[in-house]
C-alpha positions in Angstrom: 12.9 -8.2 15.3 9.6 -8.5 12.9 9.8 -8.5 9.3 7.0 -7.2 7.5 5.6 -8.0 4.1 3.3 -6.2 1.9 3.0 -8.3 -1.6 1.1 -5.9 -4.3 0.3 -6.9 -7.9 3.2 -4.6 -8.7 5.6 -4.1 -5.8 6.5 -6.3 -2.7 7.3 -4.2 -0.2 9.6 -5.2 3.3 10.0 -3.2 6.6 12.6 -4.8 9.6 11.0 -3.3 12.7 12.9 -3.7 16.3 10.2 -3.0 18.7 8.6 -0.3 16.6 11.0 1.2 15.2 11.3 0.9 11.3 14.9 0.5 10.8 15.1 -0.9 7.5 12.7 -0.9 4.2 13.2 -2.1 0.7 10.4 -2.2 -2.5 11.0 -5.0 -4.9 9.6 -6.1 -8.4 6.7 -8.4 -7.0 8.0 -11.8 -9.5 4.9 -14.2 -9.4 7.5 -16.9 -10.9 10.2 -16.3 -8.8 11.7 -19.8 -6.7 11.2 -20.1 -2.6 15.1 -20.4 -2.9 15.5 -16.8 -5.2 13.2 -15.2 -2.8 15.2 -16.7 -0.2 18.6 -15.5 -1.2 17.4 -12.2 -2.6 16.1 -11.3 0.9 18.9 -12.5 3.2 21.2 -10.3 0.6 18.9 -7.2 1.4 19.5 -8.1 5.0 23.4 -8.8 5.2 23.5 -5.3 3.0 21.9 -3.6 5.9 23.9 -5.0 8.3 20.5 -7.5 9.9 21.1 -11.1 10.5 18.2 -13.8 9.7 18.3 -14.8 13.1 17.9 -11.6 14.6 14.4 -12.7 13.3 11.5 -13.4 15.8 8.6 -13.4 13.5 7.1 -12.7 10.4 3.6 -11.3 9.4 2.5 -10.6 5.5 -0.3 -8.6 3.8 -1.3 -9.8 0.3 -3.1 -9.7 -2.7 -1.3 -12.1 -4.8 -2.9 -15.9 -3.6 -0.1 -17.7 -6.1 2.4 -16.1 -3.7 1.5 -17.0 -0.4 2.6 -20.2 -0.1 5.9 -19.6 -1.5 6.0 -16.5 1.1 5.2 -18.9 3.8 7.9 -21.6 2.8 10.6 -18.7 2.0 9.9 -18.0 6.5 9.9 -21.5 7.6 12.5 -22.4 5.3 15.2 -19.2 5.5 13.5 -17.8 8.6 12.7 -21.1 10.7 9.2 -19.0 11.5 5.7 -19.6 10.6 4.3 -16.3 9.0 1.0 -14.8 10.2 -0.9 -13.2 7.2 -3.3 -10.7 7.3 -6.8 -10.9 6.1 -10.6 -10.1 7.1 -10.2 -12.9 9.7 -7.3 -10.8 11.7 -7.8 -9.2 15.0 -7.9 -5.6 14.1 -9.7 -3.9 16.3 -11.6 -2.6 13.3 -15.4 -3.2 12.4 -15.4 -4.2 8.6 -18.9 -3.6 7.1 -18.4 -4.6 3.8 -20.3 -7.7 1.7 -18.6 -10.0 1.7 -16.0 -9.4 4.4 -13.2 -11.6 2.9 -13.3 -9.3 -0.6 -11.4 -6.2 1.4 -8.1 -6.6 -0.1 -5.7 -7.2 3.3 -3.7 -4.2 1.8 -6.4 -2.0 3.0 -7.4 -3.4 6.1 -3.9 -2.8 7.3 -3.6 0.6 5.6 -6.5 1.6 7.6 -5.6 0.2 10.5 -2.3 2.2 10.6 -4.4 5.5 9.8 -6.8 5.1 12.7 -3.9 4.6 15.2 -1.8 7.8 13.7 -3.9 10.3 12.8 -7.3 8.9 14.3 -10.7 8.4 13.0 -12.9 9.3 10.6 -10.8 9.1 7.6 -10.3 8.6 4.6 -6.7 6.4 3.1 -5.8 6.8 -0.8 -3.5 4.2 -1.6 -1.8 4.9 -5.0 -0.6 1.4 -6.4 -1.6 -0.6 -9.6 -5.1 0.3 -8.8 -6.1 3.3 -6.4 -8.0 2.7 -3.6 -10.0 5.3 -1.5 -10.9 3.5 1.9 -13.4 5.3 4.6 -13.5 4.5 8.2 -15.9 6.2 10.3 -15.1 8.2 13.6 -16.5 4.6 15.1 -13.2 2.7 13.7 -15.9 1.2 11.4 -14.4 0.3 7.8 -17.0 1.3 5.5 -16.0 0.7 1.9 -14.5 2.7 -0.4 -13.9 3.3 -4.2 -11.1 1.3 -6.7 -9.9 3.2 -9.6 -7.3 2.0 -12.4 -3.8 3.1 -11.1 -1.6 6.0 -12.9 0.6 3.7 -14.3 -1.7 1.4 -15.7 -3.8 4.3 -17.2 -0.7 5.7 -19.1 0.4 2.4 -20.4 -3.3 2.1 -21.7 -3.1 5.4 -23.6 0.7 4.3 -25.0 -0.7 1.0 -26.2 -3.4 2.8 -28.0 -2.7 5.6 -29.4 0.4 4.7 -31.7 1.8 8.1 -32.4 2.0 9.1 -28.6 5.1 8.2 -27.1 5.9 6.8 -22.9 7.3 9.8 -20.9 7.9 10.5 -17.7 5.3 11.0 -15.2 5.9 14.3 -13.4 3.9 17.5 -12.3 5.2 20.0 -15.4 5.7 23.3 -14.8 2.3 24.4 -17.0 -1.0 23.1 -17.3 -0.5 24.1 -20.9 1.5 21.7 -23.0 3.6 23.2 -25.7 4.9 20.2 -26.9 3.2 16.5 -26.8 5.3 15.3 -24.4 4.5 18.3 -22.2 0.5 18.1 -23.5 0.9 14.1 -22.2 2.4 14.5 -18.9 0.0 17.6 -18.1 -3.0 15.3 -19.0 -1.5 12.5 -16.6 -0.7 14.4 -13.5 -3.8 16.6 -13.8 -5.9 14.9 -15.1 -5.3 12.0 -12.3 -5.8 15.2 -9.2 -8.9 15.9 -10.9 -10.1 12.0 -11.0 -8.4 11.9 -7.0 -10.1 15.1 -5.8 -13.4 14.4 -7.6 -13.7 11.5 -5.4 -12.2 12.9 -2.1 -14.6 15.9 -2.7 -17.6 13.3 -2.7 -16.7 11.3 -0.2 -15.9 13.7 2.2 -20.1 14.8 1.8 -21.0 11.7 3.1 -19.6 11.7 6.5 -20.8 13.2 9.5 -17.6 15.1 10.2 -15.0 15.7 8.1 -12.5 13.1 8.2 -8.3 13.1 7.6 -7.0 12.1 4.2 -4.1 10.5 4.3 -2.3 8.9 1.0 0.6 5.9 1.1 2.1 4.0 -1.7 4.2 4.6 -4.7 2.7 7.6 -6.5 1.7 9.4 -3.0 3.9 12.2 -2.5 3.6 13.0 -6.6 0.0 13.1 -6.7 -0.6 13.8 -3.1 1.3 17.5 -2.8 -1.1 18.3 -5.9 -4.1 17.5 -4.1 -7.0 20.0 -2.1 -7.6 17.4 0.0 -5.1 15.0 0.9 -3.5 16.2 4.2 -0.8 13.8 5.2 1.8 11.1 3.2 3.0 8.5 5.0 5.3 6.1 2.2 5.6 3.5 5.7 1.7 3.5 6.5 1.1 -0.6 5.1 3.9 -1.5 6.9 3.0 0.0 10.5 -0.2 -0.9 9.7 1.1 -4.7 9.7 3.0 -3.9 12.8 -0.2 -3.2 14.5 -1.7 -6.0 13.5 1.0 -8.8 14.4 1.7 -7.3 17.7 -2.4 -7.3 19.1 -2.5 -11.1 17.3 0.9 -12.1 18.2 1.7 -15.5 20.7 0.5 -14.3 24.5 -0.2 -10.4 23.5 -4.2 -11.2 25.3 
C-alpha cells in the first residue's frame, strides 16, 4: 500500500491507497511543534482504527509547504514506517511543463493538484484549491503549467474582519438562505459566502478570457463543495484531487516504474 501526505499551513491531509484505490483518508490539525514520536503514534492510531497495519506499508510520498516539517515527516517514515519518503517538488517527474519564474516557487500542493486534474478531467484547465490561501492554477491544453493567482483564504479573511472590527462577532460560515441579512449575523455570513463567489468568479471569469479554449474548472480542498456549488464556473469538486494527484506522481517516479 502507499500512504500519501499533503502537509498545508492549516491541514495535513493522509490517503492509504492499495493500487489506486483510496481506501482510507483522514485531515488533521497540521502541529508545526508536534514530536516525530506524536506524529508517529497519532498516525499508527488512525491506522489500527481503520483496520491498516504499518507494515502493510510499501512506500511513502509527501507534498508540502511547511519546510520545518519535512524532516520530521521524513524521520516519522524511516522511523515508524522503515521507508524513505519521496517528496514532491518542482524537481519531480510530472509529466507536466512548469513555466513559471522561478520553478521551485510553485508550491508542491499545486503541482500535484494539477497533475491529478490533467489526468481526470484532461487539459486545459483551470484548479481552485480552497485552503489558508486560495489558489487558481492554469494549465494549458499542452499540459503546460502556466501560473495562476493566490488570494487570502475564507477563513483567514473572516478571522481578519473579527479581529478588527470589535462589535462583529465569529459565526458560522454557510451559504444563508438570503442575500439580504436581517440580522448581523445573517448580514456577516451573506457578506462571506457572497462576497467570496464574487472574488472566486471574478477571477475564473478572467482567466477563462485568456485561454484559447475554454478550459475545466475543477475546485479541491476544505471549503470546495461550500463555495464551489455557488459558483458559475466551477464544474467539478473533487475533496481527494491532492491526494491522487500524489498517487500519480509516486507511481511514474517510483523504484523501476522507467
Amino acid at each position: 500500500m502507499l500512504l500519501v501526505i499533503d502537509v498545508g499551513n492549516t491541514n495535513t491531509v493522509l490517503g492509504v491507497y492499495d493500487s489506486d484505490l483510496l481506501v482510507s483518508h483522514w485531515r488533521l490539525t497540521t502541529e508545526r511543534h508536534r514530536t516525530i514520536d506524536e506524529y508517529g503514534i497519532q498516525f499508527r492510531n488512525l491506522f489500527t482504527l481503520a483496520g491498516h497495519d504499518f507494515a502493510e506499508v510499501d512506500a511513502v510520498a509527501i507534498s508540502s509547504v511547511v519546510p520545518p516539517l519535512n524532516y520530521t515527516l521524513e524521520k516519522v517514515s524511516q522511523t515508524y514506517l522503515r521507508h524513505d519518503p519521496m517528496f514532491v517538488d518542482h524537481t519531480s517527474d510530472t509529466g507536466m511543463t512548469i513555466a513559471y519564474t522561478p520553478v521551485s516557487d510553485v508550491g508542491a500542493d499545486r503541482i500535484v493538484n494539477s497533475v491529478a486534474a490533467i489526468e481526470r478531467y484532461g487539459a486545459p484547465c483551470i484548479i481552485v484549491d480552497f485552503g489558508t490561501a486560495t489558489t487558481f492554477d492554469a494549465v494549458t491544453e499542452n499540459r503546460e503549467y502556466i501560473g495562476g493567482v493566490i488570494t487570502p483564504g475564507l477563513v483567514i479573511s473572516a478571522e481578519a474582519l473579527f479581529q478588527r472590527a470589535s462589535r462583529l462577532s465569529r459565526v458560522e460560515i454557510r451559504r444563508p438562505e438570503e442575500i439580504i441579512g436581517s440580522t448581523t449575523i445573517n448580514s456577516v455570513q451573506s457578506g462571506l459566502y457572497y462576497g467570496y463567489i464574487g472574488l472566486v468568479d471574478g477571477i475564473l471569469r478572467r482567466m477563462i478570457e485568456e485561454f484559447d479554449r475554454r478550459p475545466r474548472v475543477i475546485a479541491t480542498g476544505g471549503l470546495a463543495r461550500l463555495i464551489g456549488r455557488g459558483s458559475e464556473y466551477i464544474e467539478e469538486i473533487d475533496d481527494h484531487l491532492t491526494l491522487e494527484g500524489l498517487r500519480l506522481i509516486y507511481q511514474r517516479n517510483r523504484p523501476g516504474a522507467r
